[in-house]
N, C-alpha and C positions, 0 to 999 in steps of 0.2 A: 594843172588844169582843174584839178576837183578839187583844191586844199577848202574851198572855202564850202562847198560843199562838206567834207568829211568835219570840218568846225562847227558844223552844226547837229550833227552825231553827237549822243551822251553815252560815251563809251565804258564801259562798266569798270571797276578797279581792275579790271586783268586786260582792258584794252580791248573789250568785245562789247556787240551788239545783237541781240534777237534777230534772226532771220527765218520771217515767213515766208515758203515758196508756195504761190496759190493758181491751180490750172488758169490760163487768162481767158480758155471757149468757156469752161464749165461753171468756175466760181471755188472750186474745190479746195478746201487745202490740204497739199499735199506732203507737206515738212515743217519741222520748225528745225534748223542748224544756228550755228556762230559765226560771226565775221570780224574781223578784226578788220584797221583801216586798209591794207595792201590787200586783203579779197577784195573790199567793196571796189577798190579801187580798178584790180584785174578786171572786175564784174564790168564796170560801168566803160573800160577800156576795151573788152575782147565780146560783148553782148552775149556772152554766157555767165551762168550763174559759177561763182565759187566762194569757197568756205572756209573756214578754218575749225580743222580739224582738233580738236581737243586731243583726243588721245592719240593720236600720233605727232603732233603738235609742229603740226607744217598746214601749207595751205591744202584743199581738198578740191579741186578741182572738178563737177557734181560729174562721173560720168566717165572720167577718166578709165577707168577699169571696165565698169559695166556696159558703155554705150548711150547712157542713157541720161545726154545733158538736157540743162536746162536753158533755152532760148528766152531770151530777155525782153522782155513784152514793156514792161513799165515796173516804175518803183518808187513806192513811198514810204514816206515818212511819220512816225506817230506826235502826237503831239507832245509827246514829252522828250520825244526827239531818241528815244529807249531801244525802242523798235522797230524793224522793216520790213515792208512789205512787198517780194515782188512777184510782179502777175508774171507768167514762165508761159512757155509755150514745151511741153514735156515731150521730149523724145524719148519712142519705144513704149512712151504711156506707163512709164513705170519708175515711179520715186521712191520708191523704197528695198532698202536693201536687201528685205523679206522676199523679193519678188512681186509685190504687190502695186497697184496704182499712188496709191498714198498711206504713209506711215501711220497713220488715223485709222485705223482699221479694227477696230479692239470698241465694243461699244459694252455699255453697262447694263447689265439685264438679271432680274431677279438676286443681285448684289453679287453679282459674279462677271467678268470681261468674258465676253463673248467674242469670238470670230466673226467678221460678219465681209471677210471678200477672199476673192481666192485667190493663191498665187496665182501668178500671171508665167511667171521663168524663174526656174530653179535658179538658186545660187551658182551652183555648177555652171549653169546653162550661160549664166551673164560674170562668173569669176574665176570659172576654171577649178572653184572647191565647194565643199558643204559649207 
């Protein structure tokens, strides 16, 4: 049903594509992960967000462990076809594995990464460990 969709994917030499996850109330963005074509495709079949996992190198499923998927609002496409972007509807409010709202959290300040949000839920709280 999506082949000709995913034919328009430029999928990288390892079979993956950029994926931006961006709050779709706020504007936010929340994540950038990898997809290969069987995420995009679970994604655009189950209206949740999933990924492909690099290092453990299977699909990732955004939430599976923690709770905290992503509902699939809209998604596009960049124009070198490189990149995707999709607006998410964040459950639990929290995309990052930090515990925090979005992975983007680390801002530049007097040439040093700053903190600049605070966990939200322990590791523990949402994995069971540190």
């Amino acid at each position: 049903m999506f082949d000709s969709l995913l034919e328009q994917v430029a999928w990288n030499e390892k079979g993956l594509v950029a994926a931006i996850a961006q709050d779709a109330a706020s504007g936010r963005v929340l994540m950038m992960a990898w997809m290969n074509a069987e995420a995009l495709r679970e994604t655009l079949d189950s209206g949740y967000v999933t990924y492909w996992s690099r290092s453990r190198n299977r699909l990732w499923r955004k939430g599976e462990s923690s709770g905290n998927r992503q509902k699939l609002e809209s998604v596009q496409l960049d124009c070198d076809g490189d990149a995707l972007l999709f607006q998410v509807a964040q459950e639990g409010g929290i995309a990052c594995h930090t515990g925090r709202n979005s992975c983007f959290y680390r801002h530049l300040e007097n040439g040093e990464w700053q903190i600049g949000e605070p966990i939200l839920k322990s590791a523990e709280e949402m994995y069971g460990h540190d």
